[in-house]
PyMOL CGO cylinders between C-alpha atoms (Angstrom):
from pymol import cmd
from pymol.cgo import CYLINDER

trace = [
    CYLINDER, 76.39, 59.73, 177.99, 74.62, 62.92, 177.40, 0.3, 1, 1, 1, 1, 1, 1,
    CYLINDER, 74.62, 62.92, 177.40, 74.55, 66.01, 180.50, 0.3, 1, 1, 1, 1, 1, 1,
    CYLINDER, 74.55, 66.01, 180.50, 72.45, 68.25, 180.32, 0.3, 1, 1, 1, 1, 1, 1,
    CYLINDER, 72.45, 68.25, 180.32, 73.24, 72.05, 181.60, 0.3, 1, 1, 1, 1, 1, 1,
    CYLINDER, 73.24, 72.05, 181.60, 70.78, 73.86, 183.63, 0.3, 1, 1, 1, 1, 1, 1,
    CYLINDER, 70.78, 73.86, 183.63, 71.65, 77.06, 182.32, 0.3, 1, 1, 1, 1, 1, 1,
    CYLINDER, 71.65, 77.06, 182.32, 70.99, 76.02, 178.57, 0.3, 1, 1, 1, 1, 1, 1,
    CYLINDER, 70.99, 76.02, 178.57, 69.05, 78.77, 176.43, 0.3, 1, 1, 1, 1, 1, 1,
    CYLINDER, 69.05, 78.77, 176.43, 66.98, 77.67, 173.59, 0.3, 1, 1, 1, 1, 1, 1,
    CYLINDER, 66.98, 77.67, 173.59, 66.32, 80.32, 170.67, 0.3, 1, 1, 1, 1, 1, 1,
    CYLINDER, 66.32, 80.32, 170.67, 63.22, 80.30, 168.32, 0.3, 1, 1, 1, 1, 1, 1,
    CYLINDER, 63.22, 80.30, 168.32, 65.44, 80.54, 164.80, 0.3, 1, 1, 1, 1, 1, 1,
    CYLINDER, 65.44, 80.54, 164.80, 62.70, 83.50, 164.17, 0.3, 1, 1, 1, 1, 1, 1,
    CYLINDER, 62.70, 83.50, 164.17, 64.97, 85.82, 166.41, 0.3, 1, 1, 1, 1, 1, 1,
    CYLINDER, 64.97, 85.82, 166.41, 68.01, 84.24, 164.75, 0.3, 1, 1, 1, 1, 1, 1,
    CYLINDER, 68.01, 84.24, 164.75, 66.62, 85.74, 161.59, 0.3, 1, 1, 1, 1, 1, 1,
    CYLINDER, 66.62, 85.74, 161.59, 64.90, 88.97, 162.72, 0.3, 1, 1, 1, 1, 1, 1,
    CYLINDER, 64.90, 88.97, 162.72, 68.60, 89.93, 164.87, 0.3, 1, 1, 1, 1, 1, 1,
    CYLINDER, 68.60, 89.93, 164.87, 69.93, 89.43, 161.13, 0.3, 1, 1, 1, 1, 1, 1,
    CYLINDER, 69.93, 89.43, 161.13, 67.70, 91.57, 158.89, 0.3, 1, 1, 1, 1, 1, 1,
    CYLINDER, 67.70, 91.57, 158.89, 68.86, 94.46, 159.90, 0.3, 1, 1, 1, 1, 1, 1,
    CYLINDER, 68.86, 94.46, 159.90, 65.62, 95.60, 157.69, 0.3, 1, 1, 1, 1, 1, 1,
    CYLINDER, 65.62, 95.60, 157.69, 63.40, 93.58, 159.59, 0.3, 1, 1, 1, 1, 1, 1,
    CYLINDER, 63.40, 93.58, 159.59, 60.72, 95.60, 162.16, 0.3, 1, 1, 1, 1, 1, 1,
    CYLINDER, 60.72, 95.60, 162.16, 61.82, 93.29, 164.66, 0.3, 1, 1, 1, 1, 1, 1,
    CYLINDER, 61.82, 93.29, 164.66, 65.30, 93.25, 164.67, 0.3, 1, 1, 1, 1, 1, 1,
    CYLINDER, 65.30, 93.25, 164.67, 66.03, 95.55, 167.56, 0.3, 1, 1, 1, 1, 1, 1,
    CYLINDER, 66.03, 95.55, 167.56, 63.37, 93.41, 169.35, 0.3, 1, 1, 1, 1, 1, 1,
    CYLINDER, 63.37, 93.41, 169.35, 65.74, 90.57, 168.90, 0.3, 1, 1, 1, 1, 1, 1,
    CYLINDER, 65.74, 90.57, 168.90, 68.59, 92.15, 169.58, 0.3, 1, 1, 1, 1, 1, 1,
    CYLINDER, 68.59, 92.15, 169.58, 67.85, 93.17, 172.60, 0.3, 1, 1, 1, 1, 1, 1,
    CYLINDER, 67.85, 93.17, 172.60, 66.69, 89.80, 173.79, 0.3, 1, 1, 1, 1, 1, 1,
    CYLINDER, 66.69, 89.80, 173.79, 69.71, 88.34, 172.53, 0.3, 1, 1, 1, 1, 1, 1,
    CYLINDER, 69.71, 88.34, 172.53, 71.73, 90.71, 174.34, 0.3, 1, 1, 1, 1, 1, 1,
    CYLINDER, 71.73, 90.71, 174.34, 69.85, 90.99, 177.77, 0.3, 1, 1, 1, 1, 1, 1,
    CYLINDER, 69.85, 90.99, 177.77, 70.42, 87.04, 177.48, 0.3, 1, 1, 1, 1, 1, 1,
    CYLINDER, 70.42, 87.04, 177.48, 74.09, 87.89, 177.07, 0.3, 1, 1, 1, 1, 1, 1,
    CYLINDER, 74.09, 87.89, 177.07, 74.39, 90.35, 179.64, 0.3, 1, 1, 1, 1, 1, 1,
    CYLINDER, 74.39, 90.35, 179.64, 72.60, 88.31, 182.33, 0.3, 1, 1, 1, 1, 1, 1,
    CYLINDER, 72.60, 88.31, 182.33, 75.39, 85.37, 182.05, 0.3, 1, 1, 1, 1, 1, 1,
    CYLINDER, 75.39, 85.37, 182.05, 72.54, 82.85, 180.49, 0.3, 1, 1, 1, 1, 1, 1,
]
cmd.load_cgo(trace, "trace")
């Protein structure tokens, strides 16, 4: 039996990535969407 939780969050393994290359342009673009995600209980 599978349930399914209404407050799942799916990430694009891009912002996996970019929140890991500390190098990368985007990385305090992820980051922060990672952590407002966080923050917000989700």
């Amino acid at each position: 039996m599978v349930t399914q939780d209404d407050s799942a969050v799916f990430l694009d393994t891009n912002i996996l990535v970019y929140a890991n290359v500390a190098e990368s342009p985007l990385n305090p673009v992820a980051l922060q969407a990672i952590q407002s995600r966080y923050d917000a209980g989700v």
